[in-house]
C-alpha positions in Angstrom: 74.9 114.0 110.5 73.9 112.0 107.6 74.0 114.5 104.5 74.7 112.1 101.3 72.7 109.4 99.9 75.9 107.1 100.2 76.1 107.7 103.8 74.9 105.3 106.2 74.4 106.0 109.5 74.1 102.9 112.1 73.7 103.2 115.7 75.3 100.7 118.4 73.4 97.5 118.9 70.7 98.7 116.4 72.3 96.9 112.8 71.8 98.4 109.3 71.4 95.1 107.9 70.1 92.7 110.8 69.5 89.9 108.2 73.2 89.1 108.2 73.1 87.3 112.0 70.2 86.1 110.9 71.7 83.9 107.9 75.1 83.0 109.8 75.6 79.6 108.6 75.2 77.1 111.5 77.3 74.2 109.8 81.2 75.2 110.7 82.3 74.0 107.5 80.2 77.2 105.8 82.0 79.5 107.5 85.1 79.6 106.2 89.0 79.4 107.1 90.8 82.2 108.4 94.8 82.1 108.3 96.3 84.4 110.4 100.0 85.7 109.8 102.1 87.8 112.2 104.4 87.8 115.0 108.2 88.0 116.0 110.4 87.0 118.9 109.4 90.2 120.5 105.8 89.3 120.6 102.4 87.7 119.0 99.9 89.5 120.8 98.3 90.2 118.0 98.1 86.6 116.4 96.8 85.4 120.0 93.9 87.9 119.9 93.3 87.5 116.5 93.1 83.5 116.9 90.3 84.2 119.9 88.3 86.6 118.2 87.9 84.8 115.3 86.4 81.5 116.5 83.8 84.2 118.6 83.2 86.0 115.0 81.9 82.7 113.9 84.4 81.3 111.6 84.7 77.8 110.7 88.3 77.2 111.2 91.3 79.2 112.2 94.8 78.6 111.5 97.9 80.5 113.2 101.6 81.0 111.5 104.0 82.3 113.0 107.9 82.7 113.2 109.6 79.7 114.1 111.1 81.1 117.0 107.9 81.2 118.7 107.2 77.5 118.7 108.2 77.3 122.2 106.0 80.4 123.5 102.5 79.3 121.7 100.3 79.3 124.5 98.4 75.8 124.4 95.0 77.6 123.4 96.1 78.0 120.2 95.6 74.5 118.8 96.6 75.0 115.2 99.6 76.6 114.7 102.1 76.6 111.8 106.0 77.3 112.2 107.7 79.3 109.4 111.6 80.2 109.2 112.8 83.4 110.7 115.5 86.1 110.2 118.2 86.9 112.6 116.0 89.6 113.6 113.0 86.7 114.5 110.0 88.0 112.1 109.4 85.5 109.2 112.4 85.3 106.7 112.4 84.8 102.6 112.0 81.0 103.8 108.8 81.8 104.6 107.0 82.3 101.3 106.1 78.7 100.9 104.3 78.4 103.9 102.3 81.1 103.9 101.3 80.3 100.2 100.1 76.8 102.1 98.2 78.6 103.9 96.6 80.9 101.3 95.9 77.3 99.1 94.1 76.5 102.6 92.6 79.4 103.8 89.2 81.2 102.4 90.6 84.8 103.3 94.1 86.3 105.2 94.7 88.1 107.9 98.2 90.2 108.2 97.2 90.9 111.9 101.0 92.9 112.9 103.8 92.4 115.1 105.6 90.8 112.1 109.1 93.2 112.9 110.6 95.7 110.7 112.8 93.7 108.6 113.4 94.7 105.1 113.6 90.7 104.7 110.2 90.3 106.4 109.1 93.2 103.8 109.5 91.0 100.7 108.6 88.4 102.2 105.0 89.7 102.9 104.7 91.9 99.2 105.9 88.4 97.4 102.9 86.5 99.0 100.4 89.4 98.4 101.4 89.2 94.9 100.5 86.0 94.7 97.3 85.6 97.1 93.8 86.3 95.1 91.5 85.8 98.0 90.4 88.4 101.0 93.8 89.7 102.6 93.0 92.1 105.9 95.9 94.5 106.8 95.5 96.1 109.9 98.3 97.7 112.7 101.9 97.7 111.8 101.4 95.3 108.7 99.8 98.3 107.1 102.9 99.9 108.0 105.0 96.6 107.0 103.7 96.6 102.8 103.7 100.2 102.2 105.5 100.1 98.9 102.6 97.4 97.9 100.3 99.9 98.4 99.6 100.7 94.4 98.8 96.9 94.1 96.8 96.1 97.1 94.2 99.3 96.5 93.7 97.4 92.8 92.6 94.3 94.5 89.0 93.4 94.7 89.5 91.8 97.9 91.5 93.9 99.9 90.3 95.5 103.3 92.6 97.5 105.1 91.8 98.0 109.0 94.1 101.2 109.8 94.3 104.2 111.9 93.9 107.8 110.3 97.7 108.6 110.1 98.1 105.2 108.1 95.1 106.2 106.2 96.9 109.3 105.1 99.9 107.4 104.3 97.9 105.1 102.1 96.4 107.9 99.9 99.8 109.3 99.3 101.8 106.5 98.5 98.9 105.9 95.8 99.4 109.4 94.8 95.4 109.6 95.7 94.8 113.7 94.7 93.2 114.2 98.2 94.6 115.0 101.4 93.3 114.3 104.9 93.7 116.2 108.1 93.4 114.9 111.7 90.4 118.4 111.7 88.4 117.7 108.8 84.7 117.3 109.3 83.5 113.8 109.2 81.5 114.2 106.1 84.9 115.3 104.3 86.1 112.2 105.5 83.2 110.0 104.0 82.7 112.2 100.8 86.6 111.4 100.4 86.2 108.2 101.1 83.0 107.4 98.9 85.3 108.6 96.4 88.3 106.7 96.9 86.5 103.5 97.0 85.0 104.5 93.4 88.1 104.6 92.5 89.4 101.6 93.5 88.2 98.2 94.9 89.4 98.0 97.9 87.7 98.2 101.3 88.1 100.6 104.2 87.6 100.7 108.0 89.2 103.7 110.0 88.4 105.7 113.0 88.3 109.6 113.1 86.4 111.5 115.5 84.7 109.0 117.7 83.4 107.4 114.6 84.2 103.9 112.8 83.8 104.6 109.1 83.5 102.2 107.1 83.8 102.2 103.2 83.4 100.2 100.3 81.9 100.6 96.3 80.9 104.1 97.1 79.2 103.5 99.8 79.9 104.4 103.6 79.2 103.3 107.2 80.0 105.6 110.2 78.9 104.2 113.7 80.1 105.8 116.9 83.0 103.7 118.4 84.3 104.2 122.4 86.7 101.2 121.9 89.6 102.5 120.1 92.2 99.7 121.7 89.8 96.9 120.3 91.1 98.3 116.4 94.8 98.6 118.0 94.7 95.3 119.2 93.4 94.3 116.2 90.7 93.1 117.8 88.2 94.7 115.0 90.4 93.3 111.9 89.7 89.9 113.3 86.1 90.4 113.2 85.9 92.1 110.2 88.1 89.3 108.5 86.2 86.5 110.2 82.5 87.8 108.8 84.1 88.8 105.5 84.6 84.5 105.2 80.8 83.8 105.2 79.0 87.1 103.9 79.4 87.7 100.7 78.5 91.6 101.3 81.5 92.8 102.4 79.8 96.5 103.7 77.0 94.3 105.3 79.4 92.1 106.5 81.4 94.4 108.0 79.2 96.7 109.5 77.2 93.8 111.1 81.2 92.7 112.8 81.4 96.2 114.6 78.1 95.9 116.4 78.3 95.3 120.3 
């Protein structure tokens, strides 16, 4: 499989760079603070996940904020949860912005976990604080979707990493007018040699599935391991992982290839 000297292949439970667990930090205030932001009246299953998973993924602290319509449906295992304003349509309103600047101030990295609605309101809302936020954002399910028109600013970022699926991937190479296109039956090497590529290109960071693989990319370099859990990325199970080792490794490809290992 492996065929480019940018291409790493790792294997389940056998990690490319094992000295990453090795050197987690054992004092919780090393690890980092992860602020999660998502949810609408219709749901927060991916906050409640993402809140769970990340506390596992070792970090420090984890803080939750959500619409304010919500406050009453917060299961009491979240224990640190903020309330922002909503829309009419219950996803987080223009109102918002201050908050989740608060908890950018607080936070060592982001994570835009989904089920934030399809408001246009909610749109500018998310792009305004993006614009403003300099440290690790993680996009990943329908926030991907959500900040599509910030897509030219978010692949300039240096600490960007976008957890999508392959159609979103698609999207994100056109709507950065990326001169490559991608097809659901291109090899797996086209994929990385695209990929190794695009990540030249531009800082950002990339995790995807196509073909039974997890690929992984970042400064050239790429990281395919074979992946049987698909609903773990659509749950955004994965992007909390990812996020969460991204707070105390300052590697991100280590980092992130060491979060996918079962």
């Amino acid at each position: 499989m492996q065929q480019f000297p940018y291409w790493h292949v790792q294997e389940p439970s056998k990690p490319l760079y094992p000295n990453v667990e090795w050197n987690r930090p054992e004092q919780r205030n090393l690890r980092g603070r992860l602020g999660v932001i998502g949810g609408n009246k219709l749901g927060f299953a991916g906050v409640a996940e993402a809140y769970s998973t990340a506390y596992d993924a070792w970090a420090g602290e984890v803080r939750v904020l959500l619409p304010d319509i919500l406050r009453r449906a917060i299961p009491a295992s979240i224990t640190d949860a903020v309330f922002a304003p909503n829309n009419i349509s219950g996803s987080l309103s223009k109102g918002a912005l201050g908050d989740m600047q608060a908890l950018g101030a607080w936070s060592t990295g982001v994570l835009l976990v989904g089920d934030a609605g399809k408001s246009s309101e909610t749109t500018v809302v998310y792009d305004d604080f993006i614009a403003s936020y300099t440290g690790w954002i993680t996009l990943t399910r329908d926030a991907v979707d959500l900040v599509r028109r910030s897509a030219p600013v978010m692949v300039e970022r240096e600490h960007t990493l976008y957890v999508l699926s392959f159609a979103q991937l698609q999207k994100l190479f056109q709507d950065v007018y990326y001169p490559k296109i991608l097809t659901f039956s291109m090899q797996l090497a086209q994929l990385v040699e695209n990929l190794h590529k695009f990540t030249l290109s531009y800082p950002i960071t990339v995790l995807t599935l196509h073909q039974g693989q997890l690929v992984i990319a970042h400064d050239g370099q790429v990281v395919t391991q074979r992946w049987d859990s698909p609903m773990a990325i659509w749950r955004g199970h994965t992007a909390a992982r990812a996020a969460s080792y991204l707070l105390w490794h300052s590697k991100p490809l280590e980092a992130l290839a060491s979060s996918i290992q079962t």
